[in-house]
N, CA, C and O atoms as a Tripos MOL2 file, in Angstrom:
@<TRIPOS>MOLECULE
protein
  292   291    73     0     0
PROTEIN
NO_CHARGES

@<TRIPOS>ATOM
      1 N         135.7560   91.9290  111.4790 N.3       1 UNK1
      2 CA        134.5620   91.3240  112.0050 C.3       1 UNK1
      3 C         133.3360   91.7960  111.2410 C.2       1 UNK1
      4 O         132.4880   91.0270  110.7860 O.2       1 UNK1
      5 N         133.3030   93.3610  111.1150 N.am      2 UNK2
      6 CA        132.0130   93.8220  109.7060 C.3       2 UNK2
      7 C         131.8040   93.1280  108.6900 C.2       2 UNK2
      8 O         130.6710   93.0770  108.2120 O.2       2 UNK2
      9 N         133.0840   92.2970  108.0220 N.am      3 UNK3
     10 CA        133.2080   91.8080  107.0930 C.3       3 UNK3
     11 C         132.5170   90.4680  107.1220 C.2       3 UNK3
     12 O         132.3570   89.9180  106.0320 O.2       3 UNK3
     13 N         132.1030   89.8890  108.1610 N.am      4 UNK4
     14 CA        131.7530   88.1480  108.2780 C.3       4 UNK4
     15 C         130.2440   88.6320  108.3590 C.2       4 UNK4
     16 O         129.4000   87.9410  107.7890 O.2       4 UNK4
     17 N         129.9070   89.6320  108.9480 N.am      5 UNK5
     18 CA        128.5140   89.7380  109.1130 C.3       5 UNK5
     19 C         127.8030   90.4690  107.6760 C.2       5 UNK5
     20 O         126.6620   90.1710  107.3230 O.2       5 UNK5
     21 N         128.2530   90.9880  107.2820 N.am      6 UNK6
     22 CA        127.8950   91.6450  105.8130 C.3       6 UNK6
     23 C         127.6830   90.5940  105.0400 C.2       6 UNK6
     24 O         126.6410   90.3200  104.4460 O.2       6 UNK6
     25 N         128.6850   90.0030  105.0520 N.am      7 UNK7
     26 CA        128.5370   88.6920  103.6050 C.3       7 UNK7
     27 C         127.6730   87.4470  103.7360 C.2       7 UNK7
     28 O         127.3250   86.6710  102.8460 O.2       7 UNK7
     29 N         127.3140   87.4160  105.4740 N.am      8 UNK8
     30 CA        126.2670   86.5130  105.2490 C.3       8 UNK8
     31 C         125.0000   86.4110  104.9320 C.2       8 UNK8
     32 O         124.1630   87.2880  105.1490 O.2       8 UNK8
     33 N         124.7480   85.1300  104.2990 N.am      9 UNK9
     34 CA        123.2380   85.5160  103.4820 C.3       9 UNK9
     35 C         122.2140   85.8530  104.3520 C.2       9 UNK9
     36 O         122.1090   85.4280  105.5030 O.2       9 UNK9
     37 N         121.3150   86.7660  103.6870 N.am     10 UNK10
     38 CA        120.1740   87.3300  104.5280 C.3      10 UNK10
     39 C         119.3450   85.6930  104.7370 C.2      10 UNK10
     40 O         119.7530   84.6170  104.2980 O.2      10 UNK10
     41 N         118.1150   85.9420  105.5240 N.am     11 UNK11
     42 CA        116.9520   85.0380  105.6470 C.3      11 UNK11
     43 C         116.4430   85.2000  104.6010 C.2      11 UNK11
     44 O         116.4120   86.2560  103.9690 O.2      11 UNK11
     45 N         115.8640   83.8950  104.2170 N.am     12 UNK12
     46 CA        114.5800   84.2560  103.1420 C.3      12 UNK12
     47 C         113.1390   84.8310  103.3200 C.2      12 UNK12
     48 O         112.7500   85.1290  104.4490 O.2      12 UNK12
     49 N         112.7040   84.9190  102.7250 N.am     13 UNK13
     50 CA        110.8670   85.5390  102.5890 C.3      13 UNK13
     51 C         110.3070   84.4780  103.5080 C.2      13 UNK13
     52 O         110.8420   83.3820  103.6750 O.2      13 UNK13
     53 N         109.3180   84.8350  104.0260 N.am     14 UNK14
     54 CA        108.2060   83.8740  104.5710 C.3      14 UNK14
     55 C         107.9410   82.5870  103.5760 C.2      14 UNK14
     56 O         107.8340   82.8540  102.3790 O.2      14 UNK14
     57 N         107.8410   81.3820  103.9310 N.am     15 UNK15
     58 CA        107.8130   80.2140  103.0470 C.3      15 UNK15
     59 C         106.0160   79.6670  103.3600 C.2      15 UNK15
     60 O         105.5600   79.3460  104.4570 O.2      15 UNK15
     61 N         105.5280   79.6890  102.4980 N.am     16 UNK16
     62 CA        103.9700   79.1860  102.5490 C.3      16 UNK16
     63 C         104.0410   78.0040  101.7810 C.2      16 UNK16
     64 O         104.6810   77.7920  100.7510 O.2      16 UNK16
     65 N         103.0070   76.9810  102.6730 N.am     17 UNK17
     66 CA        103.0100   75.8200  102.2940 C.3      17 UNK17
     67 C         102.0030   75.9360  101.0020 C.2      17 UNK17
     68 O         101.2860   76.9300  100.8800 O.2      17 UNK17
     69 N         101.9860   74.8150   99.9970 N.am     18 UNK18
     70 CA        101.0130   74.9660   98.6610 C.3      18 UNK18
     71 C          99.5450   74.6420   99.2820 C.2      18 UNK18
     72 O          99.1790   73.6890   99.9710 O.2      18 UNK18
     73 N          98.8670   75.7200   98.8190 N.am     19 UNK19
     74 CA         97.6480   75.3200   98.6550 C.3      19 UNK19
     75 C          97.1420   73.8420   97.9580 C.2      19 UNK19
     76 O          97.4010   73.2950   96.8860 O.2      19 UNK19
     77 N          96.1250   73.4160   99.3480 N.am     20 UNK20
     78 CA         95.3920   72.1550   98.6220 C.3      20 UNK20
     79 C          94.1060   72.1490   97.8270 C.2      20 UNK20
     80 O          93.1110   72.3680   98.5180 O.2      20 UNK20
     81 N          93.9380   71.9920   96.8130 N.am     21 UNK21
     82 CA         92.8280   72.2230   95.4890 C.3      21 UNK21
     83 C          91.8000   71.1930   96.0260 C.2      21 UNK21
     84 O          92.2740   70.1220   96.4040 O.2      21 UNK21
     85 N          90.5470   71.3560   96.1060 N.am     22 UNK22
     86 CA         89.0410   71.2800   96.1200 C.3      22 UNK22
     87 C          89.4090   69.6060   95.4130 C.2      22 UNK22
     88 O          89.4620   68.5920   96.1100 O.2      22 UNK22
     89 N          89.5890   69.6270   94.1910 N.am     23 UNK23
     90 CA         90.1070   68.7210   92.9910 C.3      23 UNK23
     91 C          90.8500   67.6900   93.5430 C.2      23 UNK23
     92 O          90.4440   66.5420   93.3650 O.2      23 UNK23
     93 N          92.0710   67.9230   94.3120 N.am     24 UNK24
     94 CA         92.7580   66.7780   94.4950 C.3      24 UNK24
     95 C          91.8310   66.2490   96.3780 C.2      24 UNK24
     96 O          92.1720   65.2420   96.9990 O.2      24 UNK24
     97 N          91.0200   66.9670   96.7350 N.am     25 UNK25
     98 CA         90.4580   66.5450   97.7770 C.3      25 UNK25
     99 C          89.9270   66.0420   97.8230 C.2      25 UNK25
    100 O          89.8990   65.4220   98.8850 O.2      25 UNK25
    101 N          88.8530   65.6790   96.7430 N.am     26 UNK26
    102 CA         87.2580   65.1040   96.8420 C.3      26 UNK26
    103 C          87.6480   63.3960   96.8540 C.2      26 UNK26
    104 O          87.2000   62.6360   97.7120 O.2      26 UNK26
    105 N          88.4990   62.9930   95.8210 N.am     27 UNK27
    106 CA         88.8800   61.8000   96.1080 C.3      27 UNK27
    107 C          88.6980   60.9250   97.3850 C.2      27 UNK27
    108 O          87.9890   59.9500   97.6380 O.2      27 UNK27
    109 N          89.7170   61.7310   98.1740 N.am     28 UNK28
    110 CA         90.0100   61.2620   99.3090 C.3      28 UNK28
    111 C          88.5830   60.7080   99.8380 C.2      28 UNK28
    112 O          88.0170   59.6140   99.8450 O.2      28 UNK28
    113 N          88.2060   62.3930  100.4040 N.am     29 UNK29
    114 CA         86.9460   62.5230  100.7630 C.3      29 UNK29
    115 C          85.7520   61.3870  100.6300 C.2      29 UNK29
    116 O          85.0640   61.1760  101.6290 O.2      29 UNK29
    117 N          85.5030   60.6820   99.4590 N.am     30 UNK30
    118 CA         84.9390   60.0070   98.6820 C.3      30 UNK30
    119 C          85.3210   58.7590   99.3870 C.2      30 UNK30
    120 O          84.3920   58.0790   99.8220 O.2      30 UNK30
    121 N          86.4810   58.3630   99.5630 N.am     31 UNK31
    122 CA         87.0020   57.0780  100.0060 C.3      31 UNK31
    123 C          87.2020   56.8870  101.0070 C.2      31 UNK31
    124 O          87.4200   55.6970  101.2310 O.2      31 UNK31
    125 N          87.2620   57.7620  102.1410 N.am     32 UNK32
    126 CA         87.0740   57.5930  103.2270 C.3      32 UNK32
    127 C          85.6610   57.7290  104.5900 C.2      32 UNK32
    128 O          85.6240   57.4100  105.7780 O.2      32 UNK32
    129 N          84.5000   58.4600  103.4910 N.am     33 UNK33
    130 CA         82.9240   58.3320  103.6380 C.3      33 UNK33
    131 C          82.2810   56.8820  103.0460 C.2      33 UNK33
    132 O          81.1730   56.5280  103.4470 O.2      33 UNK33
    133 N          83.3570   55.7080  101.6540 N.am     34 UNK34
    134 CA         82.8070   54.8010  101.6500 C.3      34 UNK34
    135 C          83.4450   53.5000  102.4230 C.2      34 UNK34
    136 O          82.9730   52.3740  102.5750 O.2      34 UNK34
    137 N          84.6380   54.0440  102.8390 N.am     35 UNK35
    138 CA         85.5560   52.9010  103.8850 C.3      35 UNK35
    139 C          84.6010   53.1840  105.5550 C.2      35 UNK35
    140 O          84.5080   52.2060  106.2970 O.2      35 UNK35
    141 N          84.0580   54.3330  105.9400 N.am     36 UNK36
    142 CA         83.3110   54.6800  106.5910 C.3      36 UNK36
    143 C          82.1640   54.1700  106.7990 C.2      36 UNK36
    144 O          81.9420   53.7730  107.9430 O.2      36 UNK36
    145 N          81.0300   54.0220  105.6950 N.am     37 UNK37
    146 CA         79.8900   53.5540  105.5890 C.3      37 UNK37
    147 C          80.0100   51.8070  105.4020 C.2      37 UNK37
    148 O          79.2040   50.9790  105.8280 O.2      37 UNK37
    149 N          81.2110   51.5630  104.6710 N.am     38 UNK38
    150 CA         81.8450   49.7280  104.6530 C.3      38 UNK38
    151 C          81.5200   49.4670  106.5210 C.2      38 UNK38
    152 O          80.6340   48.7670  107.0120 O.2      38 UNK38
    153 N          82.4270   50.1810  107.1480 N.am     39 UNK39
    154 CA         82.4880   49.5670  108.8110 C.3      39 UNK39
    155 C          81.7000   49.2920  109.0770 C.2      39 UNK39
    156 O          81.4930   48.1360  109.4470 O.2      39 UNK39
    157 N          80.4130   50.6300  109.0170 N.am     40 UNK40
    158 CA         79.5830   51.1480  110.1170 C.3      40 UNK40
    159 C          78.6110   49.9730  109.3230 C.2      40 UNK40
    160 O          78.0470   49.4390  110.2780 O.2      40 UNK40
    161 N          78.1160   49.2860  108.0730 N.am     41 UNK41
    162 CA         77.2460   48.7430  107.5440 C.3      41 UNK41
    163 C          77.4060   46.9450  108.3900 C.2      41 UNK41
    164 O          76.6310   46.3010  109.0970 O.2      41 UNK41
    165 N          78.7340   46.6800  107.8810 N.am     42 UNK42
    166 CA         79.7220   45.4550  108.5220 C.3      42 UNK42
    167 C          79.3600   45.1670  110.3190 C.2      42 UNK42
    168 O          78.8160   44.2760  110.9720 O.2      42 UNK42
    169 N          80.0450   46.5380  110.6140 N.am     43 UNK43
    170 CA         80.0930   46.0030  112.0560 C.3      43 UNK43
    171 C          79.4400   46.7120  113.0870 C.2      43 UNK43
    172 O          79.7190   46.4420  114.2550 O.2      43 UNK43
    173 N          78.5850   47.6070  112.8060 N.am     44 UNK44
    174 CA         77.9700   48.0280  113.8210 C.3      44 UNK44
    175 C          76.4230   48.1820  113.3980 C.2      44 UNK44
    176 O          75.6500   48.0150  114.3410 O.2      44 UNK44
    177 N          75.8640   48.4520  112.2250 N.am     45 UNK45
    178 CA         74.6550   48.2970  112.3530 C.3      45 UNK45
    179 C          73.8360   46.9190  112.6870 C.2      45 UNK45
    180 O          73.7800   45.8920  112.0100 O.2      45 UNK45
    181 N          73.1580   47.2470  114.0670 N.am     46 UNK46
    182 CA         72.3030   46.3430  114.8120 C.3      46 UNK46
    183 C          72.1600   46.4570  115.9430 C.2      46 UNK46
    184 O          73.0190   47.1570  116.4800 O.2      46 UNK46
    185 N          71.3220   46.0060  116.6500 N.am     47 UNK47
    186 CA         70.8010   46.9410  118.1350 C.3      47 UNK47
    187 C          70.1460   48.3960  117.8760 C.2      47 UNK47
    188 O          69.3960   48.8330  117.0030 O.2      47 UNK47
    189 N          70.6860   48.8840  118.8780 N.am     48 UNK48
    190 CA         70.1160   50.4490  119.1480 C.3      48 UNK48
    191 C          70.6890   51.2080  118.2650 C.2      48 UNK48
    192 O          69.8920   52.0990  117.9690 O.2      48 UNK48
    193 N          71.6870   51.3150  117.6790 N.am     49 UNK49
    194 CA         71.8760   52.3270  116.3570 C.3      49 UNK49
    195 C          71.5490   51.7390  115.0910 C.2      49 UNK49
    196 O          71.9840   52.4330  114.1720 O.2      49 UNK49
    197 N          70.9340   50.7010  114.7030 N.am     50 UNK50
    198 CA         69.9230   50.5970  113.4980 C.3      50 UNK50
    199 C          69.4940   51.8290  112.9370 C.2      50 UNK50
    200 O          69.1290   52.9000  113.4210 O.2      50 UNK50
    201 N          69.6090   51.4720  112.0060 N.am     51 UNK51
    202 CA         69.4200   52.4550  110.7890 C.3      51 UNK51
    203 C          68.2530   51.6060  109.8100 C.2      51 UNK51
    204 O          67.5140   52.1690  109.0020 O.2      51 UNK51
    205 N          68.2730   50.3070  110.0510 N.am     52 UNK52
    206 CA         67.0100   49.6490  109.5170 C.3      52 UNK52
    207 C          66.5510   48.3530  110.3650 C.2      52 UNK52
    208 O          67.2510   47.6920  111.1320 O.2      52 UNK52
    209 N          64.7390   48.0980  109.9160 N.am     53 UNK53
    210 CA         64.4550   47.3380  110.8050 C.3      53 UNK53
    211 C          64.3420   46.3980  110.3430 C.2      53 UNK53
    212 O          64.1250   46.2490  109.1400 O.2      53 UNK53
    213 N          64.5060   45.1260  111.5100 N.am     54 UNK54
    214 CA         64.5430   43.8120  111.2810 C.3      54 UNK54
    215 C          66.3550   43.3870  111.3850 C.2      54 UNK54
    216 O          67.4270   43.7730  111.8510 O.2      54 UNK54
    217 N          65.7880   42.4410  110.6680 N.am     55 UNK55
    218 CA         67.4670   41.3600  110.7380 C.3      55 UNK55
    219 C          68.2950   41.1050  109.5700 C.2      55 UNK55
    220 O          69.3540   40.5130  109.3620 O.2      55 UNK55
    221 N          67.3280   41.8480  108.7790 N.am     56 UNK56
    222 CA         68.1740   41.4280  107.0020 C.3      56 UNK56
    223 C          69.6920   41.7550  107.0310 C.2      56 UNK56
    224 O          70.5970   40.9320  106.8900 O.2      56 UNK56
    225 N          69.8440   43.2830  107.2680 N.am     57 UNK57
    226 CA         70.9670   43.6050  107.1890 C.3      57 UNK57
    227 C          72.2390   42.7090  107.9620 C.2      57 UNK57
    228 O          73.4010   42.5040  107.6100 O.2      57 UNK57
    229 N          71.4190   42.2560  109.2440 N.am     58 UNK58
    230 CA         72.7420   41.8350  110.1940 C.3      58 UNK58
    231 C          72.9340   40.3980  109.5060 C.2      58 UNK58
    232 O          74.0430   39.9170  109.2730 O.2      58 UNK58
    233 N          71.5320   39.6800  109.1680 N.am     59 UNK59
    234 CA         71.9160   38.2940  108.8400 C.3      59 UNK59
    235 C          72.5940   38.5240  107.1670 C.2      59 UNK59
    236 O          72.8560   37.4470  106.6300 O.2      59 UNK59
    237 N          72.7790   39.2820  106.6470 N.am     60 UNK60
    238 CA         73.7250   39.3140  104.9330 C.3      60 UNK60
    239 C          75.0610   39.6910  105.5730 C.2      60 UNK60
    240 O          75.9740   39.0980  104.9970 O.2      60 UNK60
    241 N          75.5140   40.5240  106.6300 N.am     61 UNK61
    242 CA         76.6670   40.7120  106.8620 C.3      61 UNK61
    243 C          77.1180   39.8530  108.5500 C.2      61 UNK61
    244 O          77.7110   40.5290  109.3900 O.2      61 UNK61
    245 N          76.8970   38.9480  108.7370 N.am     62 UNK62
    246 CA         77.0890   38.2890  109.9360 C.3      62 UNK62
    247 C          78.5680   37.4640  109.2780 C.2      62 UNK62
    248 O          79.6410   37.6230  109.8610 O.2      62 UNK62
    249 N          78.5020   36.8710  108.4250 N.am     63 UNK63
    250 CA         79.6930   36.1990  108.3860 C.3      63 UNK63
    251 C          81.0040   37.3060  108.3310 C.2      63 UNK63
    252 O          81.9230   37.2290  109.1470 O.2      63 UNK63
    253 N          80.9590   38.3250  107.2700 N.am     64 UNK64
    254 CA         82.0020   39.0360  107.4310 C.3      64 UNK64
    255 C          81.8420   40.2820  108.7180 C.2      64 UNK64
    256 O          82.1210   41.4620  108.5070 O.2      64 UNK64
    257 N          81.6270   40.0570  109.2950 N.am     65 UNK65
    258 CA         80.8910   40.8380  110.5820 C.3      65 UNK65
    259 C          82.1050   40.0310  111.5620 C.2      65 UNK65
    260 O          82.9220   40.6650  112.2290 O.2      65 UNK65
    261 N          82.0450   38.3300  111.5010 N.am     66 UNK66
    262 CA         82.6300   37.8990  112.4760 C.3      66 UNK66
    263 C          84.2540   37.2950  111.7100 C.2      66 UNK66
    264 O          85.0470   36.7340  112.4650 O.2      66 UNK66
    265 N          84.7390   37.5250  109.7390 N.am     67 UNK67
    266 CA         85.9450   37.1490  109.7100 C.3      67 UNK67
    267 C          86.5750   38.8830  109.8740 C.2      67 UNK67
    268 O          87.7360   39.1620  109.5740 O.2      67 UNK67
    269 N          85.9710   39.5070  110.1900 N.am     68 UNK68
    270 CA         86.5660   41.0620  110.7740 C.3      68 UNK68
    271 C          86.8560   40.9760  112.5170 C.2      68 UNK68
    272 O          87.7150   41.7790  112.8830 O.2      68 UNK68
    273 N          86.3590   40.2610  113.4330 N.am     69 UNK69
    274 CA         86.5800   40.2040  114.0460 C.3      69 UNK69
    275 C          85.4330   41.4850  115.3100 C.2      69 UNK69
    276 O          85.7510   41.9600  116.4000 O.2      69 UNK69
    277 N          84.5280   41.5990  114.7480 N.am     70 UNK70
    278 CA         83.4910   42.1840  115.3000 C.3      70 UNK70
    279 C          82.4690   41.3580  115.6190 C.2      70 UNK70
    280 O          81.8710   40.5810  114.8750 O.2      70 UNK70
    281 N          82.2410   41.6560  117.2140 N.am     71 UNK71
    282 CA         81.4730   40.7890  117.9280 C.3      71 UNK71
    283 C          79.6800   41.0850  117.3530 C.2      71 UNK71
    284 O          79.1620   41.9710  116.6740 O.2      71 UNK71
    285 N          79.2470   40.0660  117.9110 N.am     72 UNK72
    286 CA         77.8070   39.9970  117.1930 C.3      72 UNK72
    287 C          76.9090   39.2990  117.8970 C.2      72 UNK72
    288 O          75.8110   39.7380  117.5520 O.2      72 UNK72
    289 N          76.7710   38.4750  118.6750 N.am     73 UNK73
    290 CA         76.2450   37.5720  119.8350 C.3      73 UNK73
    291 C          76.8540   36.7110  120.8470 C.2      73 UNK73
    292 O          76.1440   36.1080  121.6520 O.2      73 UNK73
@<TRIPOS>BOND
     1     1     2 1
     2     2     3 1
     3     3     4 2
     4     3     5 am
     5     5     6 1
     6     6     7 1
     7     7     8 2
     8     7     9 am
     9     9    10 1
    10    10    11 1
    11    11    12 2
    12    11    13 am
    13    13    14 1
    14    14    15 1
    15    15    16 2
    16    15    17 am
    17    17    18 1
    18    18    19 1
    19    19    20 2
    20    19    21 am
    21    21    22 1
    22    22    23 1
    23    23    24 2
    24    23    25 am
    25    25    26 1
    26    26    27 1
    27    27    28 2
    28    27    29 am
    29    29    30 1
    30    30    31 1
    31    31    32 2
    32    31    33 am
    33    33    34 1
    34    34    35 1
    35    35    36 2
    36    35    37 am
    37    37    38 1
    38    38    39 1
    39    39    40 2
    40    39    41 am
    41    41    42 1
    42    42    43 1
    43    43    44 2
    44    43    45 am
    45    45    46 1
    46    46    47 1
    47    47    48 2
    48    47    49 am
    49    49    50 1
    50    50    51 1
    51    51    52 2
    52    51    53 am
    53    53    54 1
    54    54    55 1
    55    55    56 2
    56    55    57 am
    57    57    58 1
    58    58    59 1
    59    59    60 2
    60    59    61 am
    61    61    62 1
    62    62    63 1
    63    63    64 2
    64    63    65 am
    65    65    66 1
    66    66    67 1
    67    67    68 2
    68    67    69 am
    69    69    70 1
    70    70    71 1
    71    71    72 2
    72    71    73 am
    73    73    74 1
    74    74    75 1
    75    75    76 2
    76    75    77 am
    77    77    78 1
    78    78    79 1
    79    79    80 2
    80    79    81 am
    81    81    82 1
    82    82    83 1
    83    83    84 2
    84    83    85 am
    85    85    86 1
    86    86    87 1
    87    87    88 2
    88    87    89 am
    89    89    90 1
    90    90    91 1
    91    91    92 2
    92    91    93 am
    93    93    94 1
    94    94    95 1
    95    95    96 2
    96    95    97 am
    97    97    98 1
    98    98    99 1
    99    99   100 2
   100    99   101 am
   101   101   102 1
   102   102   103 1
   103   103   104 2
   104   103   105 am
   105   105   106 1
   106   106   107 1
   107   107   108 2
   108   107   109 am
   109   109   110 1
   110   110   111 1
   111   111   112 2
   112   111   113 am
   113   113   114 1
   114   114   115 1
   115   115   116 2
   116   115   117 am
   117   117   118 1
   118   118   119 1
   119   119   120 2
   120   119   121 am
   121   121   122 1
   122   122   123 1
   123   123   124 2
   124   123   125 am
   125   125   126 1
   126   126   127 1
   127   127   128 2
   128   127   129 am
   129   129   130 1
   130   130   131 1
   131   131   132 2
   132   131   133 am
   133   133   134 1
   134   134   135 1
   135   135   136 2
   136   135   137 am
   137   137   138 1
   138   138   139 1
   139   139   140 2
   140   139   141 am
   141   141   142 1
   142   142   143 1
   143   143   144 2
   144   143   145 am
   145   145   146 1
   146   146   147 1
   147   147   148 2
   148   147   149 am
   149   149   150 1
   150   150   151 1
   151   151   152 2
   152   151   153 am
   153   153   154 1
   154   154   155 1
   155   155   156 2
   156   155   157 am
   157   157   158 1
   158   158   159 1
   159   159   160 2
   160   159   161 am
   161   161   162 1
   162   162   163 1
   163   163   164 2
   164   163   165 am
   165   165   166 1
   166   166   167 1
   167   167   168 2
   168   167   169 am
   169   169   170 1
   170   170   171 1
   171   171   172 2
   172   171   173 am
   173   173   174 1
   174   174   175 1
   175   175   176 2
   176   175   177 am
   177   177   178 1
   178   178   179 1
   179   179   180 2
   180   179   181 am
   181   181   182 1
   182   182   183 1
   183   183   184 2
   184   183   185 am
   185   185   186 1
   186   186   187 1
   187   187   188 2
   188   187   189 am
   189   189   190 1
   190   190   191 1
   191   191   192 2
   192   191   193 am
   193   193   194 1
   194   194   195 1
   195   195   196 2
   196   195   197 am
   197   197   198 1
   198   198   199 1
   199   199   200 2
   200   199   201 am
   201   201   202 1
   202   202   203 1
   203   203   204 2
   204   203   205 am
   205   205   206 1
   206   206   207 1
   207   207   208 2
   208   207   209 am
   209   209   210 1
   210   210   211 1
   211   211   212 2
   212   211   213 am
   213   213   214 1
   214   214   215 1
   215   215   216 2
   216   215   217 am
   217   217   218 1
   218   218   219 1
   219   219   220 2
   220   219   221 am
   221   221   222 1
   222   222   223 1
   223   223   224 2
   224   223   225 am
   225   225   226 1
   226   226   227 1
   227   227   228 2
   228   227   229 am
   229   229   230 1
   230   230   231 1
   231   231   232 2
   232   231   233 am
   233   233   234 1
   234   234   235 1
   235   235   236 2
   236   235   237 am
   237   237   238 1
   238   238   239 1
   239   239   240 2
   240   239   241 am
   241   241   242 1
   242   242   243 1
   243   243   244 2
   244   243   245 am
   245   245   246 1
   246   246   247 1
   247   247   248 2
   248   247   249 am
   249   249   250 1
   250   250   251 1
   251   251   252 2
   252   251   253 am
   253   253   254 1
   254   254   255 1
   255   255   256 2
   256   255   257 am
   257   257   258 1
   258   258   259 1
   259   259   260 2
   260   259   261 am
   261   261   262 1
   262   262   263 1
   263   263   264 2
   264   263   265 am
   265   265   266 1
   266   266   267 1
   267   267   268 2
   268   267   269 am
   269   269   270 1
   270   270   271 1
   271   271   272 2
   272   271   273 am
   273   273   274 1
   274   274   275 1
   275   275   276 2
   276   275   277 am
   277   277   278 1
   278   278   279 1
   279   279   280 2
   280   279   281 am
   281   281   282 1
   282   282   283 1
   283   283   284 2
   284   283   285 am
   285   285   286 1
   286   286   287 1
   287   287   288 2
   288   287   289 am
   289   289   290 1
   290   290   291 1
   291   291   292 2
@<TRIPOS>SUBSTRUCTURE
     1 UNK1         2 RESIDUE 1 A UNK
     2 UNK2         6 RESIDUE 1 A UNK
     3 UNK3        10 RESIDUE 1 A UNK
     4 UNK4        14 RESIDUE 1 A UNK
     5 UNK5        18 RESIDUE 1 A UNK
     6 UNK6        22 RESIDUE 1 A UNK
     7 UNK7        26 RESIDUE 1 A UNK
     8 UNK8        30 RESIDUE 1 A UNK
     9 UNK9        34 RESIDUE 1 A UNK
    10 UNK10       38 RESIDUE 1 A UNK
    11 UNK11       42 RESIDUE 1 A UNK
    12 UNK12       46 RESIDUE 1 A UNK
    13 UNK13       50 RESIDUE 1 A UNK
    14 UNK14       54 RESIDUE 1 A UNK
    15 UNK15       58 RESIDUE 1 A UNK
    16 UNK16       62 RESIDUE 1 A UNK
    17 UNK17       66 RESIDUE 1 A UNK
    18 UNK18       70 RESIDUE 1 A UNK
    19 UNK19       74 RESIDUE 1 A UNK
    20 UNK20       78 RESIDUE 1 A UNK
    21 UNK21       82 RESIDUE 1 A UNK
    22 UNK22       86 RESIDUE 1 A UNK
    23 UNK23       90 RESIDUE 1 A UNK
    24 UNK24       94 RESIDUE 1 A UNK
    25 UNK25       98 RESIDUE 1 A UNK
    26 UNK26      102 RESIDUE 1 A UNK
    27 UNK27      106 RESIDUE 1 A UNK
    28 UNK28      110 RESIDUE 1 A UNK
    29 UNK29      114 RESIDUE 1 A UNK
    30 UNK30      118 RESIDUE 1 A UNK
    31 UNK31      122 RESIDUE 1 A UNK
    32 UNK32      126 RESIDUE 1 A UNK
    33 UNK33      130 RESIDUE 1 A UNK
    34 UNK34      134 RESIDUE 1 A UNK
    35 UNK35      138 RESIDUE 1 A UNK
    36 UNK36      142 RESIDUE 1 A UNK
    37 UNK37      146 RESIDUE 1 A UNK
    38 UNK38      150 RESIDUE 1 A UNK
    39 UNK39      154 RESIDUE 1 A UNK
    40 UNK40      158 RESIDUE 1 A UNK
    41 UNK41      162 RESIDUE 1 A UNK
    42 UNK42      166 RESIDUE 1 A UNK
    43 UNK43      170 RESIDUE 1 A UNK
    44 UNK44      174 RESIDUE 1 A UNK
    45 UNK45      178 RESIDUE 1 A UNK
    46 UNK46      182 RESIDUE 1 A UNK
    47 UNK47      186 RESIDUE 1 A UNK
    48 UNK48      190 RESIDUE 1 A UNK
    49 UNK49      194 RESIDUE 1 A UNK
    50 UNK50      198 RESIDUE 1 A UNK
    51 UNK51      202 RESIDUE 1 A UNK
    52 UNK52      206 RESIDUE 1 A UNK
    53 UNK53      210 RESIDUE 1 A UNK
    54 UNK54      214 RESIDUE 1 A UNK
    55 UNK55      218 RESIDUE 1 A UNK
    56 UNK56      222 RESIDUE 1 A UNK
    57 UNK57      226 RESIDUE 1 A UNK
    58 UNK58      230 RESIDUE 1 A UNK
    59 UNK59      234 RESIDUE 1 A UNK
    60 UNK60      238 RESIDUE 1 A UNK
    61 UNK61      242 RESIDUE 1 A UNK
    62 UNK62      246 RESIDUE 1 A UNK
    63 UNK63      250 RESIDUE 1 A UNK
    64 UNK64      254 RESIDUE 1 A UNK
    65 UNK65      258 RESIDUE 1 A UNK
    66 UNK66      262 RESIDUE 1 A UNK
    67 UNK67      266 RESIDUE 1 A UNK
    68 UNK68      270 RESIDUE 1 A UNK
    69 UNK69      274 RESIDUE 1 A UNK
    70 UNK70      278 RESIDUE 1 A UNK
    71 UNK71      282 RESIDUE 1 A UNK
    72 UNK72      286 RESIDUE 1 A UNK
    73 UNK73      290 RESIDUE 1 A UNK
């Protein structure tokens, strides 16, 4: 019975996942602050969270405002 427990392999070392680099992050980062600012420009600026005044913005994005399926009036 000493014999089955001796020969089996030990555990390994602690396993650490790879570090993620600054470098392969920013990308992302980048594309998901301009898929971000796409929405928020599209379908929600107007009314009370305006970010600018008047109607320009809503009347240049009203059509794709409504083939997105974001309500508008």
């Amino acid at each position: 019975m000493s014999d089955v427990i001796a020969s089996s392999p030990s555990l390994p070392g602690a396993v650490h996942p790879p570090a993620i680099l600054l470098r392969e992050l920013w990308p992302w980062a980048l594309f998901v602050l301009a898929l971000l600012t796409l929405v928020y420009t599209v379908g929600i600026e107007q009314g009370a969270s305006s970010l600018t005044s008047g109607n320009v913005l809503h009347e240049w994005m009203h059509d794709g405002r409504h083939l997105l399926g974001f309500p508008c009036h």
